[in-house]
C-alpha positions as CSV (number, residue, x, y, z in Angstrom):
1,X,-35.7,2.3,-66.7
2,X,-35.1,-0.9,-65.6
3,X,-31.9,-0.1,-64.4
4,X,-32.5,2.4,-62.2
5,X,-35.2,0.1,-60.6
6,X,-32.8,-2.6,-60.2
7,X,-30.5,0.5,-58.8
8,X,-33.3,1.5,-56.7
9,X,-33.7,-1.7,-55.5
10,X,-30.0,-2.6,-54.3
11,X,-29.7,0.5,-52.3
12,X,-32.8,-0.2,-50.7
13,X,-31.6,-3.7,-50.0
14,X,-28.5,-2.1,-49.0
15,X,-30.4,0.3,-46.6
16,X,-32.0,-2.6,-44.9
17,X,-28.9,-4.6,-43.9
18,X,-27.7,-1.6,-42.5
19,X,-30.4,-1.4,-40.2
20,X,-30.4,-4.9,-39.2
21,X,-26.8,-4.3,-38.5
22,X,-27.7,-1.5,-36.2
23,X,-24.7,-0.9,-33.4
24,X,-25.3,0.2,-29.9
25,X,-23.6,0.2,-26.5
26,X,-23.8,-2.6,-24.5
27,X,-25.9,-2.1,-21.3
28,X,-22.8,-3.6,-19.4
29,X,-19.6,-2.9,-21.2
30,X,-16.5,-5.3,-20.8
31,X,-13.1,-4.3,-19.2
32,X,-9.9,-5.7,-19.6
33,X,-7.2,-5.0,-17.4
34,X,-2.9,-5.8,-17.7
35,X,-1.7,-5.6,-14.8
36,X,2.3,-6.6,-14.5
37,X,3.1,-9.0,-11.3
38,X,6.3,-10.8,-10.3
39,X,8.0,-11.9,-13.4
40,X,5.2,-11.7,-15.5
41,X,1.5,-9.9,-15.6
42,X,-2.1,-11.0,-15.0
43,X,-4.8,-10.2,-17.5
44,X,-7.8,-9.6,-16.0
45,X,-11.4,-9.5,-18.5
46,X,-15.2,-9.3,-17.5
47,X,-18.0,-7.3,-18.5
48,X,-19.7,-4.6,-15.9
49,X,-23.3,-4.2,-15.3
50,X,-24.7,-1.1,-13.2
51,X,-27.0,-1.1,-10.6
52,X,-30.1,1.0,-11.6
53,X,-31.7,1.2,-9.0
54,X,-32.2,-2.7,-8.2
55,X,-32.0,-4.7,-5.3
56,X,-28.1,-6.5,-6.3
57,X,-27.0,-9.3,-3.7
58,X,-29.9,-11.6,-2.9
59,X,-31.9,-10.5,-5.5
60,X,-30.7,-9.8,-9.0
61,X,-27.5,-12.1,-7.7
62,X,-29.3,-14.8,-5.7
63,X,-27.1,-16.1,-2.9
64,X,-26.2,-19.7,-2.7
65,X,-26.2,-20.0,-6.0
66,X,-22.7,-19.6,-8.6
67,X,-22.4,-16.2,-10.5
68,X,-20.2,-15.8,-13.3
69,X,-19.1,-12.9,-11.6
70,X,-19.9,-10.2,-13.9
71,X,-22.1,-9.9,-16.3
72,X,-22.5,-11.2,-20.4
73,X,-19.9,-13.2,-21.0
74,X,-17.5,-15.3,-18.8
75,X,-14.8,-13.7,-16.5
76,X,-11.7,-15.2,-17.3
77,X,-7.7,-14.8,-15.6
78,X,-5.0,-15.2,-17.2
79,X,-1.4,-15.6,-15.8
80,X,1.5,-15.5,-17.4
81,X,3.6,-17.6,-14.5
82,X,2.5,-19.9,-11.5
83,X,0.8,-18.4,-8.6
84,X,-1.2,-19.3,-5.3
85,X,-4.5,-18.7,-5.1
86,X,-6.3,-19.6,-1.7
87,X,-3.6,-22.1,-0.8
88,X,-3.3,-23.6,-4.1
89,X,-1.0,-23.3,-6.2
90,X,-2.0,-22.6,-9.8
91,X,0.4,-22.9,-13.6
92,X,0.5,-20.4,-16.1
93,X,-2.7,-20.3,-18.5
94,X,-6.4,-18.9,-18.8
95,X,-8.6,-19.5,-16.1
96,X,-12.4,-19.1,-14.9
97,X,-13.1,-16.6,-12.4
98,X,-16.9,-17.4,-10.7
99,X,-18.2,-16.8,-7.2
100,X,-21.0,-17.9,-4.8
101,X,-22.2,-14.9,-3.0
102,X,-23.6,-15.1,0.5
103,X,-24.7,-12.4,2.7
104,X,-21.7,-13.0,4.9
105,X,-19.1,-14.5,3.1
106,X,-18.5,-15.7,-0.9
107,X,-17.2,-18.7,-2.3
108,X,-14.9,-18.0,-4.6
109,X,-13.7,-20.9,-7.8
110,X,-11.0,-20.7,-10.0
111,X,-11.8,-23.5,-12.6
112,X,-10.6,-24.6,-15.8
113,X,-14.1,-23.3,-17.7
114,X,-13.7,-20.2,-19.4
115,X,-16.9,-20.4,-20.6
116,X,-19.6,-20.3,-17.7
117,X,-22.0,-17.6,-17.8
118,X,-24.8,-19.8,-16.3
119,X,-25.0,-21.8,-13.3
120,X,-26.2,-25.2,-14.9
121,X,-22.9,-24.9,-17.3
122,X,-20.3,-24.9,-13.9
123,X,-18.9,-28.4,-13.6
124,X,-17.1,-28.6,-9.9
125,X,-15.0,-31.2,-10.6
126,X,-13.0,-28.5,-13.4
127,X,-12.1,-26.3,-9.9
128,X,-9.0,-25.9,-9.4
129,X,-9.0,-23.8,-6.2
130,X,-12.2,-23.0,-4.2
131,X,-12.0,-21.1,-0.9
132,X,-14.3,-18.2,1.2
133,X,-13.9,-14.9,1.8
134,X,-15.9,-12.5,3.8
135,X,-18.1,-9.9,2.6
136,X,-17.3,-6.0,3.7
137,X,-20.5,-3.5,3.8
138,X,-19.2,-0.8,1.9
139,X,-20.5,3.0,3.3
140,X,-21.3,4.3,-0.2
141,X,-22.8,2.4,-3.0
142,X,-21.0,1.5,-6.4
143,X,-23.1,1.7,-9.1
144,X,-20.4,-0.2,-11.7
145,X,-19.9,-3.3,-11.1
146,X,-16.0,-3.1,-9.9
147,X,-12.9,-5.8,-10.5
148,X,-9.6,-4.0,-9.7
149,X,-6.2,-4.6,-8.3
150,X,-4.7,-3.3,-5.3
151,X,-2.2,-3.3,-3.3
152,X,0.5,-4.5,-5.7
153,X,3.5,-5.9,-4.3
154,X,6.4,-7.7,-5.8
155,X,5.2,-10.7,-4.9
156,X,1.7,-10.1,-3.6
157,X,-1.3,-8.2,-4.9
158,X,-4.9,-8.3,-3.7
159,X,-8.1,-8.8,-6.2
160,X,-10.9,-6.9,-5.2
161,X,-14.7,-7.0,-6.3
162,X,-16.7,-4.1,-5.4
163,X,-21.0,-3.8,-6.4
164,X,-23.4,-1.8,-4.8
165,X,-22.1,-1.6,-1.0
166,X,-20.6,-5.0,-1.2
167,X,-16.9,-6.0,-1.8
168,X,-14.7,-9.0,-0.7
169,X,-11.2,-9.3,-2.1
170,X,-8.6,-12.5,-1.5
171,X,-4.6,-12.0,-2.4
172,X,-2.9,-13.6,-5.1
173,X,0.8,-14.6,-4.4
174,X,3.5,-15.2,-6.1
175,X,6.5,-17.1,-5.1
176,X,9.5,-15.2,-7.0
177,X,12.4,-15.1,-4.4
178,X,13.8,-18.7,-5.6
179,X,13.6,-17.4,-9.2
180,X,15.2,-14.3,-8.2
181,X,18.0,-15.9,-6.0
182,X,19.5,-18.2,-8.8
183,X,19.2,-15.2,-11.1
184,X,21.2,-13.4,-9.2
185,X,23.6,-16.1,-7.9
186,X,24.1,-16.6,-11.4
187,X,24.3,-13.0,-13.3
188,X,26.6,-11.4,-9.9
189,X,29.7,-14.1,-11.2
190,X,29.4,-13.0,-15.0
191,X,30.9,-9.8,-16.6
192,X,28.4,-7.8,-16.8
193,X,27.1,-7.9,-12.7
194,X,24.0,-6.6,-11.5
195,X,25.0,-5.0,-8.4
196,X,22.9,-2.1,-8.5
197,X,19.4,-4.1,-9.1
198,X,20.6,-6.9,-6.9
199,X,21.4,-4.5,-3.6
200,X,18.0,-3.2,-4.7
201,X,16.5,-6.8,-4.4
202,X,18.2,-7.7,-1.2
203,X,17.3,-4.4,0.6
204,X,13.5,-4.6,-0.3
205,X,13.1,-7.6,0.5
206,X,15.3,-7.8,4.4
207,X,17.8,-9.6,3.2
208,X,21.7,-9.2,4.0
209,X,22.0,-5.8,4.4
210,X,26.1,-6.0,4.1
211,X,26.3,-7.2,1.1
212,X,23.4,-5.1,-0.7
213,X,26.1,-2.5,0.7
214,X,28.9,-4.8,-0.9
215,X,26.9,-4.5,-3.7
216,X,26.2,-0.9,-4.1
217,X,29.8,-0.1,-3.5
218,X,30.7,-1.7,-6.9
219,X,27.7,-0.2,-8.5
220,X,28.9,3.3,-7.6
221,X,31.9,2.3,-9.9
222,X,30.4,0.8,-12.3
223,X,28.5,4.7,-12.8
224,X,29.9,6.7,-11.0
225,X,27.9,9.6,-11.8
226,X,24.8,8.0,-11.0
227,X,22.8,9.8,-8.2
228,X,20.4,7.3,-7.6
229,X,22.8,4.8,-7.2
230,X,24.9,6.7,-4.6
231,X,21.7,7.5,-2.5
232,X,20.7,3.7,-2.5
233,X,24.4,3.5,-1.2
234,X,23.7,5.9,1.5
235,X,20.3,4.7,2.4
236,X,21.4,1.5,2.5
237,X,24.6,2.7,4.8
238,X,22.3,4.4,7.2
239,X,20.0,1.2,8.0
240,X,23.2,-0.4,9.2
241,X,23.7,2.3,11.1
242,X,27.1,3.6,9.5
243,X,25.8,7.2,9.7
244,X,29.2,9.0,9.0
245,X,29.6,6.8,5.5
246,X,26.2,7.6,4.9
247,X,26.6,11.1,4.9
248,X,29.6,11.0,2.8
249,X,27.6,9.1,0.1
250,X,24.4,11.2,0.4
251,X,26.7,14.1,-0.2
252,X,28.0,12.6,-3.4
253,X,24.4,11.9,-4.7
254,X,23.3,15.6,-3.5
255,X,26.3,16.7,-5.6
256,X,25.6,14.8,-8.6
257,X,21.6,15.4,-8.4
258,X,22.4,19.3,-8.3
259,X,24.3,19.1,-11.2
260,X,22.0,16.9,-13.4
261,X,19.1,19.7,-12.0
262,X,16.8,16.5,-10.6
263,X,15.0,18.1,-7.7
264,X,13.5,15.0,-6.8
265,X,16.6,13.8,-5.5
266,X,18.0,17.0,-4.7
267,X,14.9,16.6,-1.9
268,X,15.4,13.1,-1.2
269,X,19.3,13.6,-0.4
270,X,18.6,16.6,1.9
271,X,16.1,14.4,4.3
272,X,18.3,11.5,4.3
273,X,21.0,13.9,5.6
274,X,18.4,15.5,8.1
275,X,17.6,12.1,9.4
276,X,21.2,11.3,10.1
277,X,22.1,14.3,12.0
């Protein structure tokens, strides 16, 4: 008997730490978000309250006063290289992301504390950039609080915040052609050249045009069967105006997509062509 009391007992014990235990979603759930820039990637993490139905900038977020920009815990930034933030440039590591909202414009900090979630824990002398941006009146209402990336470049991409009908956004740079440039100064005198990602780089970014075409020439012997790489040839051929030498490479790629069945550049091919008639 005393057994199954003591039995009884434990799984009642049990039964109780279970329900102290108790799980539920959290009224504003966290994101994290990858997002691949330059040479390396920024991580992005903060949590995401809704609206209900309150009253958000100037009431629930007071103005003139610091935010951790989110909700629960900190919002934090981590890069994986350098980068320039409002005019400053920043190193690789973690960072604070916090803001001062304003009915017009926000101040927005990048500081060393990846920790604040209230205003009396912000320290201003851990900034390490601090800069405004102005506030656009969205004409629809987001009820999510919103921290996404847009308009990814190579070197560029902008970081936007979106609440209720409120956003402002600032770009974050990075400065990747001198890394790029000895890369390929380097890599183009070895055996094993880059021409084909190298003419890529150069014609993206408006560089010499010639010697992307230099470039691509080699590449087309490197593969020769590669479509794409005789298309970049002919594109390339067109915007310096060599029309006839773009057709004839155009051709080649149309040739070599039809027989590899890619429509895609089966369609591409056949508008470069149009183009240069």
């Amino acid at each position: 008997m005393k057994k199954y009391l003591l039995l009884l007992a434990l799984l009642l014990s049990l039964s109780c730490l279970e329900a102290q235990n108790l799980r539920t979603p959290s009224p504003s759930t966290a994101q994290s978000i990858k997002q691949e820039f330059g040479l390396g990637s920024i991580e992005l993490s903060y949590s995401r309250p809704n609206v209900k139905g309150r009253n958000i900038f100037g009431d629930l977020v007071p103005f003139g006063a610091v935010w951790r920009t989110g909700a629960n815990s900190a919002t934090t930034l981590t890069f994986t290289d350098e980068v320039i933030i409002g005019g400053t440039k920043i190193a690789a590591g973690k960072y604070g992301l916090l803001s001062i909202p304003g009915a017009s414009e926000w101040t927005m900090i990048i500081t060393k504390q990846t920790d604040v979630t209230s205003p009396s824990a912000y320290q201003q002398s851990m900034d390490v950039a601090r800069f405004t941006v102005p506030t656009v009146s969205l004409p629809f209402s987001i009820e999510s609080f919103m921290i996404l990336f847009d308009k990814v470049r190579s070197n560029e991409l902008e970081l936007m915040i979106c609440w209720d009908q409120t956003m402002v956004s600032f770009p974050i740079k990075a400065d990747i052609d001198t890394k790029i440039m000895a890369q390929i100064d380097n890599l183009i005198n070895n055996d094993n050249r880059p021409y084909y990602n190298a003419a890529m780089y150069y014609m993206d970014n408006g560089k010499d045009l010639g010697k992307a075409a230099s470039w691509l020439e080699e590449a087309t012997k490197q593969t020769p069967n590669a479509y794409w790489v005789w298309y970049q040839k002919a594109r390339c051929l067109s915007m310096l105006g060599k029309k006839v030498e773009a057709k004839t490479a155009s051709a080649k790629s149309l040739e070599l997509a039809k027989a590899a069945k890619n429509p895609d550049y089966v369609t591409l091919n056949e508008k470069l062509q149009a183009s240069l008639k």
